[in-house]
Structures are given as structure tokens and as C-alpha cells.
C-alpha positions in Angstrom: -29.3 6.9 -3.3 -25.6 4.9 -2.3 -25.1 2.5 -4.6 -24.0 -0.6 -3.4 -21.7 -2.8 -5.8 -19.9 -5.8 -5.5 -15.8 -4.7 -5.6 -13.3 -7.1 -6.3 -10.7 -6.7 -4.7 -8.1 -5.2 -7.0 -5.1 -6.2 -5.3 -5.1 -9.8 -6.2 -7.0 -9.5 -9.5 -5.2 -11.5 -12.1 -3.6 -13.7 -9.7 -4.7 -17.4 -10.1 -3.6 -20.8 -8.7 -5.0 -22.6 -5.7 -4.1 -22.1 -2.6 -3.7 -24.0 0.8 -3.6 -23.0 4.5 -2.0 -24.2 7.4 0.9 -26.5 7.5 0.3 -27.6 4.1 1.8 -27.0 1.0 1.2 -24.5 -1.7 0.4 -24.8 -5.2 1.6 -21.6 -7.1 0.1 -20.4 -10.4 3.5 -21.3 -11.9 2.3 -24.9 -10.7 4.9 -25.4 -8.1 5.0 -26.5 -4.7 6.1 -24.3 -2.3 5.8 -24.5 1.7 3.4 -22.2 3.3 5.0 -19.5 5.6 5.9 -19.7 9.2 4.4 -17.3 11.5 8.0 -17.0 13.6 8.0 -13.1 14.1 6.4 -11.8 17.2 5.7 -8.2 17.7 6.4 -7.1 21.2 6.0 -3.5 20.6 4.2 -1.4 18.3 6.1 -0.2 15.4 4.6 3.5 15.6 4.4 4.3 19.2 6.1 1.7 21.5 3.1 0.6 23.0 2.8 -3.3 24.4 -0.8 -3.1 25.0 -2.5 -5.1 22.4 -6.0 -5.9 21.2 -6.8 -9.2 19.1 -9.0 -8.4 16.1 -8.4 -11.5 14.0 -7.4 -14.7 15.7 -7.2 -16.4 12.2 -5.4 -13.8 10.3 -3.3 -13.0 13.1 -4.0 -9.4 13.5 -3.4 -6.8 16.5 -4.1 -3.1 17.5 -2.4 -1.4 19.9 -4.6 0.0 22.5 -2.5 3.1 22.5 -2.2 4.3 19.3 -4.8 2.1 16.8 -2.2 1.0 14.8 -3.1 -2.2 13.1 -0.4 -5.0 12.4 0.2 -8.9 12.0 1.9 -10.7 14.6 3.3 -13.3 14.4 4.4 -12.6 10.9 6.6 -14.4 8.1 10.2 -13.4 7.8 11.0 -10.9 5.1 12.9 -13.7 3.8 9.8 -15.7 3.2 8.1 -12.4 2.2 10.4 -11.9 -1.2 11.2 -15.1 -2.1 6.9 -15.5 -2.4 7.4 -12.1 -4.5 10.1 -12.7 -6.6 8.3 -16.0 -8.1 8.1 -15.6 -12.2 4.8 -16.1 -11.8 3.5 -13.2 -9.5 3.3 -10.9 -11.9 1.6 -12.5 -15.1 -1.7 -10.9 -14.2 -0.2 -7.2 -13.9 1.3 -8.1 -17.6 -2.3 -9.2 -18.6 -4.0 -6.3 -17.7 -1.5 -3.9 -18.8 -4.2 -2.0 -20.8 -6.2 -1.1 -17.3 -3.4 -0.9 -15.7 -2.6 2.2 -17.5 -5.4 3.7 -16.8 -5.0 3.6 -13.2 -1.6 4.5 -13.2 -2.7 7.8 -15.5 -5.5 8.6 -12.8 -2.7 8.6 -9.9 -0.4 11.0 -11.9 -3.1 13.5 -12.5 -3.0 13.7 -8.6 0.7 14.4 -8.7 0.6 16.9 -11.9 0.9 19.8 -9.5 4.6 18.1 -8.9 6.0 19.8 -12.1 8.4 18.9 -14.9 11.4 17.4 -15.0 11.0 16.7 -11.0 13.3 14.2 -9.6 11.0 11.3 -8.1 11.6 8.1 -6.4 9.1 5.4 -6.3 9.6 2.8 -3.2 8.4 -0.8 -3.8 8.0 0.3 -7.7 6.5 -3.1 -8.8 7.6 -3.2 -12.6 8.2 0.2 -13.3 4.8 1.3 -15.3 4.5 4.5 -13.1 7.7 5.5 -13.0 7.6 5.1 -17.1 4.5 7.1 -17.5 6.1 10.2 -15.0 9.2 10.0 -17.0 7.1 10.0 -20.4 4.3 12.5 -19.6 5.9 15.1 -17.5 9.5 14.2 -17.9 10.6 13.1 -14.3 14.0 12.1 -13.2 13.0 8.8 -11.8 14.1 5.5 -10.5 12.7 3.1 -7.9 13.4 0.0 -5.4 11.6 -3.2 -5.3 11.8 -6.2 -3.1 11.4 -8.9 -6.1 14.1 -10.0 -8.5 11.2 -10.7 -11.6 10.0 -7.3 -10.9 13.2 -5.7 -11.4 13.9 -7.3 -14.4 10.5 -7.0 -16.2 10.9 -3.3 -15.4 13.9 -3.3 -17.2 12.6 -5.2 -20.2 9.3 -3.6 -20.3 10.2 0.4 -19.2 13.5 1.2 -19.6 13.2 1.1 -16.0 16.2 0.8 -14.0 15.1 -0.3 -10.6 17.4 -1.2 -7.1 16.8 -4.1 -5.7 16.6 -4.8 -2.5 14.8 -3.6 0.9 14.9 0.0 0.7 16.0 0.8 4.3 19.1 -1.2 3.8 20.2 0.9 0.8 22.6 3.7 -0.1 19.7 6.1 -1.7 21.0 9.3 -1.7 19.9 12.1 1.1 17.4 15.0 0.5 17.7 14.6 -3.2 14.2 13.9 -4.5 10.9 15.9 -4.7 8.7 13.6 -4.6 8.8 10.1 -2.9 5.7 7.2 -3.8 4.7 4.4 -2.3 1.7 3.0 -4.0 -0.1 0.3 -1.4 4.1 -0.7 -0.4 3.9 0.7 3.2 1.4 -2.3 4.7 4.1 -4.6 3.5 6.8 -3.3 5.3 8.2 -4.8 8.7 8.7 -1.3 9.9 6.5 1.7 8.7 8.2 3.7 11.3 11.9 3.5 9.5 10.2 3.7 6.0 8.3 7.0 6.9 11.6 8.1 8.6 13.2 7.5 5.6 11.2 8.5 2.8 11.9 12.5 5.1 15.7 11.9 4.8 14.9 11.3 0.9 12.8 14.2 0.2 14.2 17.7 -0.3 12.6 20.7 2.1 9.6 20.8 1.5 9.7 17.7 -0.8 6.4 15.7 -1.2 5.2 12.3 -0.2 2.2 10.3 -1.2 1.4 6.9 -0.1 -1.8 5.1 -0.9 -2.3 2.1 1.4 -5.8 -0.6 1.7 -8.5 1.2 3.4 -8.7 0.2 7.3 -11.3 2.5 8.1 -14.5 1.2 10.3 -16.6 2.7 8.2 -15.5 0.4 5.8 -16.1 -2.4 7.5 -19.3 -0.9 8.3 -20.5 -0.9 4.7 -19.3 -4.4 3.9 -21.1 -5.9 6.7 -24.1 -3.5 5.1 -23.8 -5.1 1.6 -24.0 -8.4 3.1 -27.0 -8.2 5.5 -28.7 -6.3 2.6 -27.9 -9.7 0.0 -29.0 -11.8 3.1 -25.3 -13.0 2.9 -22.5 -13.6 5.4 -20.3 -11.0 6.0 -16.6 -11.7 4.5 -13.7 -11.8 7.2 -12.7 -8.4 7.2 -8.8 -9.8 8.0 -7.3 -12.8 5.2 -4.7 -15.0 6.9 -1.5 -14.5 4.9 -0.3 -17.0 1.9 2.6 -17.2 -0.2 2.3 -16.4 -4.0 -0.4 -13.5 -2.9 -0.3 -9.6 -1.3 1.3 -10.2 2.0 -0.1 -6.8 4.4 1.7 -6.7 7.4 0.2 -3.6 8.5 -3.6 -2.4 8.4 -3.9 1.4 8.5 -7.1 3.5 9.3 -6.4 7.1 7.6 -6.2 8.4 11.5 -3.1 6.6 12.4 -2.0 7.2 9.1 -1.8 10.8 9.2 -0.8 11.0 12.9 2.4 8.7 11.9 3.0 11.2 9.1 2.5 14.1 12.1 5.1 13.0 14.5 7.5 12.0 12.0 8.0 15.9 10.5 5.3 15.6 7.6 2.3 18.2 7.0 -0.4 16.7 6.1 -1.9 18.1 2.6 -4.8 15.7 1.5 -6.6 13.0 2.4 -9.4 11.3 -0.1 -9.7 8.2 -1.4 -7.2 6.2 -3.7 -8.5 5.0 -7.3 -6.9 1.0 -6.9 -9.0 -0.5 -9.8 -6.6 -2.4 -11.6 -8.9 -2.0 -14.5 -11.0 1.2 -14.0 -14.7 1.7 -15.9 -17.0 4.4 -16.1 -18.9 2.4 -12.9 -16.2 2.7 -10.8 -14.7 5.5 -11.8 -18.1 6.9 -10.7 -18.0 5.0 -7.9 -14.9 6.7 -6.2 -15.8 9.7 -7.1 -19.1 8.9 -4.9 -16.9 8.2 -2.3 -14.6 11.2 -2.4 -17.5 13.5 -2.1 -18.7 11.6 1.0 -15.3 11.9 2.6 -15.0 15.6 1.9 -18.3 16.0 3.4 -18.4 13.8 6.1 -14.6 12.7 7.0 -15.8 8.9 6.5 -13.9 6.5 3.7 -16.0 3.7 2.3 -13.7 2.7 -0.4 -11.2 0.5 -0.9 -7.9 2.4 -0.1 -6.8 5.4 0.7 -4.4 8.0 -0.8 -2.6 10.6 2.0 0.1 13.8 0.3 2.1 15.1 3.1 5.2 17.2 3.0 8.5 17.4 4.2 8.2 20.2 7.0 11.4 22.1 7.2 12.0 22.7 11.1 12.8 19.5 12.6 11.1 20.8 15.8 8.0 21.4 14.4 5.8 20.6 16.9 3.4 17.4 16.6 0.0 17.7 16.5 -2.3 14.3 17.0 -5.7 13.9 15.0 -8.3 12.2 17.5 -10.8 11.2 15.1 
């Protein structure tokens, strides 16, 4: 029998404070007042395809498709501005420090994905938070690594904490060098990026031939939605909003991907896509939900549908630049 549990959402576990909406101001766990963000940024085409046709699936939250493609995005959106100065608050990260201990676990479960990458592999991690994966790589298998990240605090707590030396700024603005790496990550980074076109574009300049790329991102999927609307007709409960209107001080997901328009992105930008299951996001994984996701895995492998919380995509760098593009319809 599926089991049907209450999740938390990892994500924003640890994270406390109140928060307000609208045109009011924001009370940060740090206890300061900052403004809430401006919605100025209007999409007029889609980021993956070019389309202008779009769908409203959240009037509150803000949040599109576009009826060619199914990519899911917010528009209008804060400035990145906005973005990393909500990021970069001493704050944000207090709850990641607190639950180092799980932490570590999870970060232990996503490297024994990656083990097949080999020693002494030279890795880049994109939107590295503080460092802790790139420090366990480095540790356990004896990676080359380093990293970029958005947030001044992060930077420095990667330093302080990991040996870590990270590059600040937004990736696609700097000097990394060219087909140098083996392995590029980005762990749940590419829904915050204003353009997951140019990052995917540039994590293939990054990688070597044949180099890898694995990206875990929140799970999009219907069938997700499908089984949260389950859970709460079953509790005789409302259904959450599938779609959170965005906050400062909190994640900020710009984009919304379902694991088709994930791997066709990955498709017509030069990547072969390896695997496709479920990513383990518990910021402090038990035997339950270890379980759990390995319940789901089994039901994607044998049915194609994701019920979990995020998903986890390894594609690689395809060598002939004219590799032709093949589109996955469901």
C-alpha cells in the first residue's frame, strides 16, 4: 500500500521569522525590516524556446507556462538585485548551520550518485551554498573543486567552515575557465536563475567532452500535484497552493520545471540524457524517508511518474555539436 506522509518542505526548513506579503514590510529572522520585492521584471518570451504564448497557472504567485514548450516560470519577477541582497542576509543561513548534522547526510546520499565520477576529478559546483558538498567531494574522493555563489555570507561561511574557496558572483558573468571540469552540479540552483537557457549553455562550455552534469531542481511534475491534492481530500483538508508567492529572506524559484522540459532543455542544448529518478532533498534524512524515496524511485522506474519532492537529471556533454535533437513528448 502507498503510504502517504506529511513532507515538509525541506527547502525552507530551519528558516524562521515572520513574514509579510504585499506592499508591506518584512520582518527577517535577523529581526530587521526589510521592504518586500517588486515584481518589475516581465517575461515576454520564454527563456527555453522563444515562445510568447502563455498560460496563467497562479495569479497569486505569479506563475506562467508557455503553451509551446511547458516551461514553467514567474513573471513578473524581482530583480536579481533584490534576489541576492535577500540571500546574502547573515541570517539566511543559520538553519543550514543548525542542521549541519542532517545535512551531511544528505549531502553523503548525493555523492554516492556521483561516485562513478572517479578520483581526483576536477568538479565545479554552481550556486555552491556554503561549501559542505564541495568539502565532502574534496574529502571522500579527492576532487579538485571550487564553486560560485550568489550570497556574500555564503561565501564567507564556506571559507570559515570548509576550506572552501568560493567565487562570488552570478556565474554567467564570470571568467570560469572553458572545458576544464568533469563534472558540473547544481543542486536545486537552476529554478533561481533568470536564465536557465545561458546557465545550461554554460555549464556545456564548462564541462570537458563528454564531461558530466547533474542538476537536481523541485519537483514540477502533475503527478505531484496529483498526490498532494490526494493527501488532502484523504485528511478531509484543503489542498495547499501548489505555487507560493515569492518573499524576501526565503527560496526565491523563478523557474518551475516538470522532468519533461527538463530533459528536453538538456536535449537541444548538446546534453545526453543518462538518468532520471528522484532527488533525496531531506535536509535531515531518517529511516522513514529514506524509505520513502526509495518508494518513489521504484515507482518512477516502473511507471515514468515522480511523486516526490524534486528531481535529480545526469546528462552529458555530447561531443558533436551537431548532434541532432531529439524532443521527449511525455
Amino acid at each position: 500500500m502507498l503510504e502517504l506522509p506529511t513532507e515538509q518542505c525541506p527547502i525552507n526548513s530551519g528558516l524562521s521569522g515572520n513574514f509579510m506579503f504585499g506592499a508591506r514590510p518584512v520582518l527577517s529572522s535577523s529581526g530587521s525590516v526589510t521592504p518586500s520585492f517588486t515584481f518589475d521584471e516581465a517575461i515576454a518570451a520564454c527563456d527555453l524556446c522563444g515562445g510568447r504564448d502563455f498560460a496563467t497557472l497562479s495569479s497569486a504567485a505569479n506563475v506562467r507556462e508557455c503553451m509551446r514548450c511547458g516551461y514553467r516560470f514567474v513573471s513578473p519577477r524581482p530583480s536579481q538585485a533584490q534576489i541576492a541582497a535577500s540571500y546574502s542576509d547573515a541570517s539566511f543561513y543559520s538553519g543550514w548551520i543548525d542542521d549541519d548534522a542532517g545535512r551531511q547526510r544528505m549531502w553523503s546520499g548525493r555523492l554516492d550518485l556521483l561516485k562513478g565520477i572517479g578520483e581526483g576529478a576536477r568538479v565545479i559546483d554552481i550556486g555552491a551554498g556554503i561549501g559542505t558538498f564541495l568539502a565532502m567531494g574534496r574529502d571522500r574522493y579527492g576532487w579538485h573543486v571550487t564553486g560560485t555563489e550568489i550570497s556574500s555570507s555564503a561565501v564567507q561561511l564556506a571559507r570559515d567552515r570548509h576550506g572552501v574557496d568560493l567565487v562570488l558572483g552570478e556565474t554567467e558573468s564570470l571568467e570560469l575557465p572553458e572545458h576544464a571540469f568533469d563534472l558540473v552540479t547544481l543542486w536545486h540552483v537552476l529554478e533561481h536563475v533568470p536564465s536557465p537557457s545561458r546557465t545550461l549553455s554554460l555549464c556545456r562550455r564548462l564541462l570537458r567532452k563528454e564531461g558530466l552534469l547533474a542538476i537536481a531542481v523541485p519537483n514540477s511534475d502533475d503527478a505531484r500535484g496529483w498526490l498532494i491534492r490526494t493527501k488532502a481530500n484523504l485528511r478531509g483538508k484543503p489542498a495547499p497552493e501548489r505555487y507560493e508567492p515569492l518573499r524576501p529572506h526565503s527560496e526565491v524559484h523563478l523557474s518551475h520545471f516538470t522532468s519533461r522540459v527538463l530533459v528536453n532543455a538538456l536535449r537541444q542544448r548538446g546534453f545526453r540524457v543518462e538518468r532520471v529518478t528522484l532527488d533525496n532533498q531531506y535536509a535531515n534524512p531518517t529511516t522513514r524517508t529514506n524509505s520513502l524515496v526509495r518508494s518513489y524511485r521504484l515507482i518512477r522506474n516502473l511507471t515514468g511518474l515522480n511523486f516526490g519532492q524534486a528531481t535529480f537529471v545526469l546528462a552529458r556533454s555530447m561531443i558533436d555539436e551537431q548532434s541532432p535533437v531529439t524532443v521527449v513528448n511525455a
